[in-house]
Phi, psi and omega in degrees: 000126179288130176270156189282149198211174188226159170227194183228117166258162196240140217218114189279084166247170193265202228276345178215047170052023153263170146074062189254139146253174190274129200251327170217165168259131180284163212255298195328159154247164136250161176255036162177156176315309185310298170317297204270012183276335179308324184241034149316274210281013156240041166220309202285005163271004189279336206242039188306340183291009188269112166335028206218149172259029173209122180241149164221187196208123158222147196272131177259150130305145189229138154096158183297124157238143188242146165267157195259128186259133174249136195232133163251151195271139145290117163278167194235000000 
């Protein structure tokens, strides 16, 4: 089973952080949510070459999850 991992996506928006897309992915990975908004204000000045006149950034989930299915037992 593949672990679940977060990545940082990097986000093109107009002037007031609406009408935002995804324009790249940082290549890091993190092993928790906590990590990877921790390391936001050292990866967005890397992508500043980007054509929006607003760049952001949010941490995505990754990797296989499996749902948990609840089963109830028949009595008999």
């Amino acid at each position: 089973m593949e672990p679940v991992f977060y990545v940082m996506a990097i986000l093109g928006c107009g002037d007031l952080q609406d009408q935002c897309q995804q324009a790249r992915i940082e290549p890091a990975r993190y092993t928790s949510a906590a990590q990877c908004q921790a390391a936001m204000a050292q990866v967005l000045p890397r992508h500043m070459d980007l054509s929006f006149p607003t760049i952001a950034a949010t941490c995505q989930r990754q990797g296989m999850q499996m749902a948990r299915t609840e089963t109830t037992k028949r009595g008999s």
